[in-house]
FITOR-78759 format. One record per residue (C-alpha): x, z, y; residue in one letter. Coordinates in steps of 0.02 Angstrom, whole numbers, padded with zeros to 5 digits, always signed. Example, Ala and Ser with C-alpha at 12.3 -4.5 7.8 and 13.67 -1.06 7.14 Angstrom:
! residues 2
+00615+00390-00225A+00684+00357-00053S
This chain:
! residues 355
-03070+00134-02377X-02881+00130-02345X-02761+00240-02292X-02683+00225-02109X-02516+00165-02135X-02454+00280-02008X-02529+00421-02105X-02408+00359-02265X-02274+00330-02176X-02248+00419-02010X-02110+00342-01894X-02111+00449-01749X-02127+00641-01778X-02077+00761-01900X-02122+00751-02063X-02171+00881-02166X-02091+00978-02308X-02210+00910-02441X-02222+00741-02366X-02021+00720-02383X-01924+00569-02482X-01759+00646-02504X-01680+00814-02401X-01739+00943-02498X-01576+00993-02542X-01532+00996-02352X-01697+01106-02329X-01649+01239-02483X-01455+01263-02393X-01530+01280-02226X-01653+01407-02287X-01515+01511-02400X-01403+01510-02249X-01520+01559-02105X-01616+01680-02236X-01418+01769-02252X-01409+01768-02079X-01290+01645-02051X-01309+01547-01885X-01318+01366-01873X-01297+01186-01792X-01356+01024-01836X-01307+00856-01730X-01359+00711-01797X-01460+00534-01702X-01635+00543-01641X-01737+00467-01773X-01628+00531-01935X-01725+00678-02009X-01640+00822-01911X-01806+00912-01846X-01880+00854-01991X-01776+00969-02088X-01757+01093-01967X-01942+01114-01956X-01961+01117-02136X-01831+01261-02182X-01894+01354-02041X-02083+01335-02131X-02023+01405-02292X-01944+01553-02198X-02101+01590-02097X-02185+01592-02273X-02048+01729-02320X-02101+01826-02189X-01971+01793-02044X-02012+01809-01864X-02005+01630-01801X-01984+01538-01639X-01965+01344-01614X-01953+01257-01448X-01863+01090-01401X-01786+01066-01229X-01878+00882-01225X-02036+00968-01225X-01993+01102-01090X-01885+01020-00958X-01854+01178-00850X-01829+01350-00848X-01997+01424-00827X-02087+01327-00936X-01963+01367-01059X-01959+01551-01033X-02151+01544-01072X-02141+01433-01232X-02016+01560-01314X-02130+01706-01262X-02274+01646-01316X-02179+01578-01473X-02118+01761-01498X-02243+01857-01463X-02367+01736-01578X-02256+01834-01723X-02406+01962-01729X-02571+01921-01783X-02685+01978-01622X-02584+01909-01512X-02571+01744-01596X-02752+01719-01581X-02744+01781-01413X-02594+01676-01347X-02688+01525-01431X-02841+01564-01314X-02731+01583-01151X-02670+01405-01189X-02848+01336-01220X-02930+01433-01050X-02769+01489-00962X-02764+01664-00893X-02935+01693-00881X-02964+01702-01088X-02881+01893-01038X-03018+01997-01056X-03125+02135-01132X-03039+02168-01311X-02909+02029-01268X-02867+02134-01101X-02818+02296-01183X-02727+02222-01334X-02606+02141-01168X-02581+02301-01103X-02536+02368-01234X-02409+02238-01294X-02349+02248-01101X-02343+02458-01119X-02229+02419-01258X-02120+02291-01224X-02127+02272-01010X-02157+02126-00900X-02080+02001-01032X-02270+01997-01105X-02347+01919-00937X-02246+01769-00974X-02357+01727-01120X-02527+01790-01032X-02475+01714-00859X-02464+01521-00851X-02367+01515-00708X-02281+01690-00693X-02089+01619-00728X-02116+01507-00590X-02103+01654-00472X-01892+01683-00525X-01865+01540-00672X-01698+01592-00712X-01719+01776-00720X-01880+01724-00824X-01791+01643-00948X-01660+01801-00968X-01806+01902-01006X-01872+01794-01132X-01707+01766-01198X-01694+01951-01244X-01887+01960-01335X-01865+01897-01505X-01718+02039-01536X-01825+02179-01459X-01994+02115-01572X-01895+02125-01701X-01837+02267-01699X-01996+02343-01647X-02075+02293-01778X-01931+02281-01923X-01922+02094-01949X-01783+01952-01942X-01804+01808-01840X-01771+01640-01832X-01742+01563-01659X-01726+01394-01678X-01684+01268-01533X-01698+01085-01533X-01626+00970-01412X-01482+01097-01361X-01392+00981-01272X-01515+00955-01127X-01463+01132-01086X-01317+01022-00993X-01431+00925-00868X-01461+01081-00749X-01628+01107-00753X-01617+01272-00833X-01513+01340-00708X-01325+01324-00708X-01273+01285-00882X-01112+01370-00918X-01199+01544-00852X-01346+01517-00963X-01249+01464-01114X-01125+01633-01096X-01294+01740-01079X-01361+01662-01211X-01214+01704-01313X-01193+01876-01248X-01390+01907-01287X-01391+01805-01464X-01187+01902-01497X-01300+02097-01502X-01442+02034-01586X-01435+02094-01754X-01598+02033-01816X-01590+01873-01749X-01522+01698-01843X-01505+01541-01698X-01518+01356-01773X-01480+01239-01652X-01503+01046-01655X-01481+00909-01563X-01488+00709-01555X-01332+00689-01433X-01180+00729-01543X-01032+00721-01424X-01117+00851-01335X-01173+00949-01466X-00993+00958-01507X-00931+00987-01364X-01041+01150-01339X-00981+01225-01482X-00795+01172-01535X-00735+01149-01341X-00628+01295-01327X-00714+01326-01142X-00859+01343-01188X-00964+01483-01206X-01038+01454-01370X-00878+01398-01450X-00869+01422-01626X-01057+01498-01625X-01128+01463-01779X-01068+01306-01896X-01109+01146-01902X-01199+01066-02064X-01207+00888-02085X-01369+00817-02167X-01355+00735-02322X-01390+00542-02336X-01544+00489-02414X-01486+00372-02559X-01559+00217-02603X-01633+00272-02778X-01733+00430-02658X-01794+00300-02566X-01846+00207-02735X-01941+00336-02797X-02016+00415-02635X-02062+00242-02572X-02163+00178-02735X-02244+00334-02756X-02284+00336-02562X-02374+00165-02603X-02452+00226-02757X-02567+00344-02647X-02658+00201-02585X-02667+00105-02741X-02520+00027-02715X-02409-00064-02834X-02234-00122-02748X-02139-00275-02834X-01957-00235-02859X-01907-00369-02764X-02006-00325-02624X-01936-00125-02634X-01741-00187-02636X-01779-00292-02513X-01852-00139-02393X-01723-00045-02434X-01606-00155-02390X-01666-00228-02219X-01677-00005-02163X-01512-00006-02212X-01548+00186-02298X-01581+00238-02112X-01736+00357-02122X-01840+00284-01976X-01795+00106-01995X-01863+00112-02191X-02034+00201-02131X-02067+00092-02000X-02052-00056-02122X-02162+00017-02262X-02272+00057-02120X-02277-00106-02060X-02274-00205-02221X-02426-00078-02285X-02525-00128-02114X-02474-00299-02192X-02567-00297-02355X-02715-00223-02270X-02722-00382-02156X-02720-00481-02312X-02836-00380-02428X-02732-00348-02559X-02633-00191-02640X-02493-00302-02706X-02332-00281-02602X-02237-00422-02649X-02081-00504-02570X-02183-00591-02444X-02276-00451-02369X-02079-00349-02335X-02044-00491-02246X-02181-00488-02134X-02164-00307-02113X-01990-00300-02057X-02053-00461-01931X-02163-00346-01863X-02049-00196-01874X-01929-00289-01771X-02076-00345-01654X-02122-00165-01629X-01955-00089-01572X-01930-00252-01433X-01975-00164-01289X-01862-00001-01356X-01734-00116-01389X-01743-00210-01198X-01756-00050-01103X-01601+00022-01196X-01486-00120-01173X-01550-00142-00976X-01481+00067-00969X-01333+00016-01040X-01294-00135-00934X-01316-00022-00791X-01159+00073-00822X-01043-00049-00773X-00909-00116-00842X-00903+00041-00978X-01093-00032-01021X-01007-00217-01043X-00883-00139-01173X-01036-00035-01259X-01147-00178-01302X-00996-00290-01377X-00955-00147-01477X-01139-00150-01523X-01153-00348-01576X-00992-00324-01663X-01068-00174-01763X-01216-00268-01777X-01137-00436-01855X-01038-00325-01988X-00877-00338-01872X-00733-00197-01826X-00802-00105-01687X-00686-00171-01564X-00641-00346-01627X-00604-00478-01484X-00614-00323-01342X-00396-00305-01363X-00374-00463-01305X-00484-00495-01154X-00480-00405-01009X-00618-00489-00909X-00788-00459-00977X-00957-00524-00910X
């Protein structure tokens, strides 16, 4: 029986510590700098590694013993939901009520019962009305943004309660911009103020959209300026990928041809999602064709279907670009010229008329 090639080499969610080619170094700094209480922001493309390793360090310090809390503002899209996550998230810090958060999101409010009941209101005795946001689906609909002040202010209070540091980390920060957390520079300066008088609490942030990221937090009017500093990711160099990718193979009996491995590594151009989704694809490949030989001819046919695979991505992104005008015509020369190994903005100088 083989091994799902998806399972070897996942393309499309965060990978785990252990299951890492390269970025353990970025995973050991992250950990020494949160663990010193240091706060933090990471900006880097979608698709790159960046929850991958924020995930990871924030594993290692949950093993420590830290307090954790991890929510991404692509997963909760507006302030209620949002205000739950991180109070559930917080709250799940203590044993009993991680088992009995887990049971209000199997059976919703109604797993609050018996034993379950009075362990709630006791929680609630101790730290208010905050707790019925985790107990409650539903309860941060009532006033989202107030809500989401309250459970803003949690993971300082549980920590302290209970003697702890926590790590609060945030993914997607830049989808705090959109609105639908309320209005965004009065949540970003209460986050601040909260995050500015909580001692026992570290902030990572991350995000996919870098502009913005940097904008939030080196744009002089904003209210998180200078909160926290940024750390750029380390690139994961060709001979990583060498090693990582052969012994990746290896765990389905795989032996990779040299030519065949330069040849991967070279069409993913070292970018982390592009080289997974090739092995993936050129591992499917040698399934197909019965053999655990990946040669120069089964690459090939990976990156085909590689390519083949990302169409429809590829389509719908340049169709939202061409919708932005004549600002979307510029983009997508800049893009071919990129592509074809040109300046960025060769030929665009000299015409002014573009289609």
């Amino acid at each position: 029986m083989r091994i799902s090639s998806r399972d070897l080499f996942p393309s499309d969610a965060p990978v785990p510590l252990d299951r890492m080619i390269g970025r353990r170094g970025d995973v050991d700094q992250l950990v020494l700098q949160l663990s010193g209480g240091t706060h933090r922001v990471i900006a880097a493309p979608r698709r790159t590694g960046k929850s991958s390793v924020c995930e990871a360090a924030v594993g290692v310090l949950r093993a420590k013993r830290f307090y954790t809390v991890s929510v991404s503002l692509f997963k909760y899209t507006n302030a209620a939901a949002l205000a739950e996550a991180i109070a559930q998230e917080t709250l799940a810090n203590r044993g009993p009520m991680h088992r009995l958060i887990e049971k209000v999101r199997e059976a919703g409010a109604g797993a609050v019962k018996g034993a379950a009941l009075t362990l709630a209101m006791k929680t609630q005795a101790d730290l208010g009305d905050v707790v019925e946001l985790a107990i409650r689906p539903g309860y941060g609909a009532r006033n989202p943004e107030q809500a989401l002040r309250m459970a803003l202010e949690l993971p300082q209070r549980i920590a302290e309660r209970d003697g702890k540091r926590l790590i609060l980390f945030v993914d997607e920060l830049q989808e705090i911009a959109d609105g639908g957390y309320g209005d965004p520079d009065e949540l970003m300066r209460y986050l601040r103020e909260t995050l500015h008088g909580a001692e026992r609490v570290t902030a990572l942030f991350a995000g996919s959209v870098e502009h913005m990221m940097r904008d939030l937090f080196t744009n002089r009017q904003r209210a998180l300026y200078g909160f926290g500093g940024f750390m750029d990711l380390t690139p994961i160099i060709a001979e990583e990928w060498r090693i990582g990718l052969v012994e990746r193979f290896a765990e389905d009996d795989c032996t990779v041809q040299e030519s065949a491995l330069e040849r991967m590594i070279e069409l993913g151009g070292l970018h982390p999602r592009t080289i997974m989704l090739i092995a993936q694809q050129t591992h499917l490949a040698s399934i197909e064709a019965n053999t655990r030989t990946i040669d120069l001819g089964l690459t090939l046919s990976g990156w085909r279907s590689a390519l083949q695979a990302e169409r429809a991505r590829h389509v719908d992104t340049v169709d939202m670009i061409r919708r932005m005008g004549r600002s979307g015509a510029v983009a997508l020369r800049v893009a071919g010229n990129l592509a074809h190994g040109l300046p960025a903005y060769h030929n665009l100088e000299m015409r002014r008329e573009l289609p």
